[in-house]
ZAMARGU-4260 file (C-alpha; in steps of 0.2 Angstrom, whole numbers, plus 5000, padded with zeros to 4 digits):
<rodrens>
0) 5037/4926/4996 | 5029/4945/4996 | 5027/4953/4978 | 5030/4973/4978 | 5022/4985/4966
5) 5027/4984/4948 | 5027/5005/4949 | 5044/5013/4949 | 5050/5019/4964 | 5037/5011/4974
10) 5042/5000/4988 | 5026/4995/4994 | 5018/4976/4996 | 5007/4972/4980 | 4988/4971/4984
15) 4981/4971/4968 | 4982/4965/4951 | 4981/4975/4936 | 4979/4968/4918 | 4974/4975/4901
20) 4969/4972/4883 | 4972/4985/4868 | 4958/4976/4856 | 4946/4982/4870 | 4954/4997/4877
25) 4950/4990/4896 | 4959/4989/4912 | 4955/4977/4925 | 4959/4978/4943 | 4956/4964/4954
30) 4962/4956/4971 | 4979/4950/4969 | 4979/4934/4962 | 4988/4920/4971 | 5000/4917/4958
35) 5011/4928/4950 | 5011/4930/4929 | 5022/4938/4918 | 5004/4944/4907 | 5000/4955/4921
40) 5007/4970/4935 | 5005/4967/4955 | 5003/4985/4961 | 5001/4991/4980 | 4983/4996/4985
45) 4988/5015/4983 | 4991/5014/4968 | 4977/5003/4964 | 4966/5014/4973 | 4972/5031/4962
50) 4971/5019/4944 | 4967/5031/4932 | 4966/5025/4910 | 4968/5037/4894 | 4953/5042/4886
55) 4943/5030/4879 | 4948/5017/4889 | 4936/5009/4902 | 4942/5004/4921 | 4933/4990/4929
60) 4938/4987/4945 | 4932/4972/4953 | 4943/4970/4968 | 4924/4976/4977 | 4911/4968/4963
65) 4920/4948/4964 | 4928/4934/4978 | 4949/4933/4972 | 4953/4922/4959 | 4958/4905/4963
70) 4977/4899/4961 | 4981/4900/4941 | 4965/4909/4937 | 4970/4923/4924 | 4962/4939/4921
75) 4945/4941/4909 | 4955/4944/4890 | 4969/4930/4896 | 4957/4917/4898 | 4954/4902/4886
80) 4937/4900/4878 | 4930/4885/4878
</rodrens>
């Protein structure tokens, strides 16, 4: 089944993943993951592409820096440490 982008109004097919956490003030975008999860956002590759984050906040896109996660595979501030 195809995800669509999590922005109102926008109809297109999701191609990335976008995730954040407040402690850090960071936004990640990364390939879409395989799995959907209720802790993140699929939005379209527009969308990704034209990210921009409040002030003070840091954007680390690493749909270009990383391979796509693995089926289950959360996010960097939704993993579990070990």
């Amino acid at each position: 089944m195809s995800r669509h982008c999590a922005k109102p109004t926008c109809d297109n097919l999701a191609a990335a993943t976008l995730s954040y956490q407040y402690e850090t003030a960071t936004v990640w975008v990364e390939h879409l993951h395989i799995d959907g999860h209720p802790m993140t956002h699929d939005i379209c590759l527009r969308h990704a592409d034209a990210m921009v984050v409040p002030k003070g906040w840091t954007l680390e896109d690493q749909r270009h820096a990383a391979p796509a996660r693995t089926a289950g595979a959360l996010p960097g501030p939704l993993q579990q440490a070990s």
